[in-house]
C-alpha atoms as one frame of an Amber mdcrd trajectory, in Angstrom:
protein
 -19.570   9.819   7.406 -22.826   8.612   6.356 -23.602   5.619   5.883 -22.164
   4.072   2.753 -22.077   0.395   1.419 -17.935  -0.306   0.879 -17.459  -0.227
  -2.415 -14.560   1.142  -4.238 -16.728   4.565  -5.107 -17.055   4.850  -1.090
 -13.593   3.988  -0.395 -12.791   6.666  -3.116 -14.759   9.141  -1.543 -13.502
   8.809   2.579 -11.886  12.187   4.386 -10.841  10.914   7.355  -9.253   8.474
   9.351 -12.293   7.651  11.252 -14.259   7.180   7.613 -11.809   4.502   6.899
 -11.579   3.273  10.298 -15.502   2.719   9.768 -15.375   1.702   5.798 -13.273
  -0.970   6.024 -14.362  -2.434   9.540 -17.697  -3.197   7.364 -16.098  -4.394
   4.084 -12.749  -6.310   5.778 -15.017  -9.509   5.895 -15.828 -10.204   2.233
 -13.421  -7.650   0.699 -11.171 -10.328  -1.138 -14.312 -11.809  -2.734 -16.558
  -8.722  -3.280 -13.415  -6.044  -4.581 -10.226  -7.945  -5.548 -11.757 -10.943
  -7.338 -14.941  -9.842  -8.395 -12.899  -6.435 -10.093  -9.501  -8.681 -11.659
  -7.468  -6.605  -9.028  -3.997  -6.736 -10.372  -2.211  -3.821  -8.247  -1.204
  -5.858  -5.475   0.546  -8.354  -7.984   2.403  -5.683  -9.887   3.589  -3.962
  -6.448   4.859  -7.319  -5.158   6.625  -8.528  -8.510   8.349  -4.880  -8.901
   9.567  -5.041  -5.062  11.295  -8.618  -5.771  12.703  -7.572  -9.249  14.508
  -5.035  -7.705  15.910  -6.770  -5.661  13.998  -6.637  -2.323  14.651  -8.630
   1.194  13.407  -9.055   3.996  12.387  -7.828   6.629   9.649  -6.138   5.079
   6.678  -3.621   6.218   3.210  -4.008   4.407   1.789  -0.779   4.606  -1.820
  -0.448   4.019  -1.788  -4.343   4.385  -5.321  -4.675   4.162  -6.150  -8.401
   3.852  -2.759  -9.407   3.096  -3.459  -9.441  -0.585   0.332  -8.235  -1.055
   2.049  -9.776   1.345   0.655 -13.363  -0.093   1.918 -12.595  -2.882   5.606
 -11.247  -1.289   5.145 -14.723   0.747   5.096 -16.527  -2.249   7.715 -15.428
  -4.318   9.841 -16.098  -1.065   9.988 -12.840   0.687  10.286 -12.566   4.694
   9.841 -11.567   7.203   6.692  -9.657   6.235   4.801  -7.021   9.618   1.448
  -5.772   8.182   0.156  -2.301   9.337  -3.197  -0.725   8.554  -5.224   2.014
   9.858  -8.115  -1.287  10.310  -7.890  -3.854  13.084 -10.715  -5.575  11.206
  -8.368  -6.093   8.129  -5.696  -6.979  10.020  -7.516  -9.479  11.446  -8.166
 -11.143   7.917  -4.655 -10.815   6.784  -3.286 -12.364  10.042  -5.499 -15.487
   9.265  -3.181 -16.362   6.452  -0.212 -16.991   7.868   1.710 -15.119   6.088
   2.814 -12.063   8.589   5.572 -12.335  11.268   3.492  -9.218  13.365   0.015
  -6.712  12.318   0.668  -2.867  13.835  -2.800  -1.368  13.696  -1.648   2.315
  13.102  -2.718   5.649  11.406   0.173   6.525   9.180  -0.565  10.345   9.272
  -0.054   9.716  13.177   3.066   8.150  12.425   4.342   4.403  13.157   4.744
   2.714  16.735   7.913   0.876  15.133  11.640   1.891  15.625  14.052   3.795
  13.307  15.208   1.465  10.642  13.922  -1.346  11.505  13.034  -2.788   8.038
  15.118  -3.823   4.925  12.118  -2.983   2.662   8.714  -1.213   2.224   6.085
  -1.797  -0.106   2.659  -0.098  -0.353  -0.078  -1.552  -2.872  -3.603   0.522
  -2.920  -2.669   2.499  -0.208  -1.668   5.869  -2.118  -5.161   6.977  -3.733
  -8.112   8.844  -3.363  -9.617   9.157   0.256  -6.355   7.478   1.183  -2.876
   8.470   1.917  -1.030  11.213   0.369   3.088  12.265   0.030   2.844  13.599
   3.477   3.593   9.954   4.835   6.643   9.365   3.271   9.385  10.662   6.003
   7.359   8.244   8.365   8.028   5.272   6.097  11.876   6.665   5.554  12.039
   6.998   9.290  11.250   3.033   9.715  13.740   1.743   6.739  17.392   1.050
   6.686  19.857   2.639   4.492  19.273   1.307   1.532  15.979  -0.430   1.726
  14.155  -1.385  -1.204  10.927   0.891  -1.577   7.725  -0.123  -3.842   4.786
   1.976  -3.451   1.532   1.919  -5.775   0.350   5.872  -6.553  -2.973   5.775
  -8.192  -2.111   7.754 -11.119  -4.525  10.903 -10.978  -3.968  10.794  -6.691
   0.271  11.265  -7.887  -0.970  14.097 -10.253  -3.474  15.843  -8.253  -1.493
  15.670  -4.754   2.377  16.723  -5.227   3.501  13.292  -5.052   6.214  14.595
  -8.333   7.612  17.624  -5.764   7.713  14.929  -2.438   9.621  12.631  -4.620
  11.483  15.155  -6.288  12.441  17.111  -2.970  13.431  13.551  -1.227  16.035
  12.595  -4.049  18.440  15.493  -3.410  19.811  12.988  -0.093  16.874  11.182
   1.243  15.734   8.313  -1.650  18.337   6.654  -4.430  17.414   5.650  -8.248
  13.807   6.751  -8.286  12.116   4.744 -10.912   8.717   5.275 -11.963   6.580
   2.518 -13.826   2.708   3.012 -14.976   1.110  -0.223 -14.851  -3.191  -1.015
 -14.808  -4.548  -1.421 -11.830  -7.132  -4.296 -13.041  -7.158  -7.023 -15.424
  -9.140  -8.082 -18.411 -11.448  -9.612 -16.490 -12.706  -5.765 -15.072 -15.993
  -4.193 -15.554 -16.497  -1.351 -13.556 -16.241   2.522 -14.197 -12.633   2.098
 -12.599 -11.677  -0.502 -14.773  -8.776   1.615 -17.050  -7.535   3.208 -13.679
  -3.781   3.513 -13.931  -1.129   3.394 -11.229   2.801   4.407 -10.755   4.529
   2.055  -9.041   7.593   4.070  -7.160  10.913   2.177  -6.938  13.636   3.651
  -4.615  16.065   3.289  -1.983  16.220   5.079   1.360  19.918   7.130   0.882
């Protein structure tokens, strides 16, 4: 990958692993103030607040933690145990710094996840599931890691669920593997946004592992 000042057109625009390996080692230092509050980033919020209103406990895995901009949230609205995992050691490193995670697993989810079979109650994904990101291919790695019936919510940037079979995956995983698939479009910035991005849409996914 060349060269490319993290932004959210660069993070859009990564191929590989390594790309966001290298992407976010750069931007995990100032990403809260130069992305999240400089852009209203809502997604996180919406993710967190969906995951709780259905009904979800603890323990939970943060998937694509990032800076812990979810799992603050989670944390505040009483949620825990909360592990983070990310592809980026460098944004684990920020998220661990607020005290809000019980453990960080640096991992690359299309490599699968160093954790045992059902070892968490819930899973919730927030800006993980977009472009230059992850795709439905994930999915049975996250099912392998949650309990019968734990809570899913997982943000799907809304052209990245249309352009990437994220309808089929779902669709294929509710004849035994998921429960009451829900799907809610919400925006993934506030009023505050000014940016080409600043309409983009997301699904969040409600489920339960059957």
């Amino acid at each position: 990958m060349s060269r490319k000042k993290p932004d959210l057109h660069a993070a859009y625009s990564l191929t590989s692993p390594e790309d966001n390996r290298q992407l976010y080692a750069e931007w995990a230092g100032d990403y809260d103030e130069s992305f999240a509050s400089l852009e209203d980033y809502q997604l996180h919020i919406h993710t967190a607040r969906a995951f709780v209103g259905a009904g979800g406990q603890g323990p939970v895995l943060d998937v694509g933690a990032g800076t812990g901009l979810c799992g603050a949230v989670l944390s505040g609205l009483g949620v825990g145990p909360i592990d983070a995992t990310d592809i980026s050691a460098e944004m684990l490193d920020q998220a661990m710094r607020k005290d809000i995670y019980r453990d960080a697993i640096e991992a690359d989810l299309t490599q699968g996840l160093p954790v045992p079979p059902e070892s968490y109650s819930g899973v919730v994904s927030s800006g993980t599931f977009t472009h230059g990101h992850l795709g439905p291919e994930v999915l049975p790695a996250l099912l392998r890691i949650a309990r019968h019936g734990a809570q899913f919510a997982l943000s799907i940037n809304a052209e990245h669920y249309a352009e990437h079979g994220f309808a089929e995956a779902l669709q294929d995983m509710s004849t035994g593997q998921i429960e009451n698939l829900t799907l809610t479009k919400v925006r993934i910035y506030g009023d505050l946004a000014a940016g080409p991005n600043k309409d983009d849409t997301a699904f969040i996914a409600l489920f339960e592992r059957g």
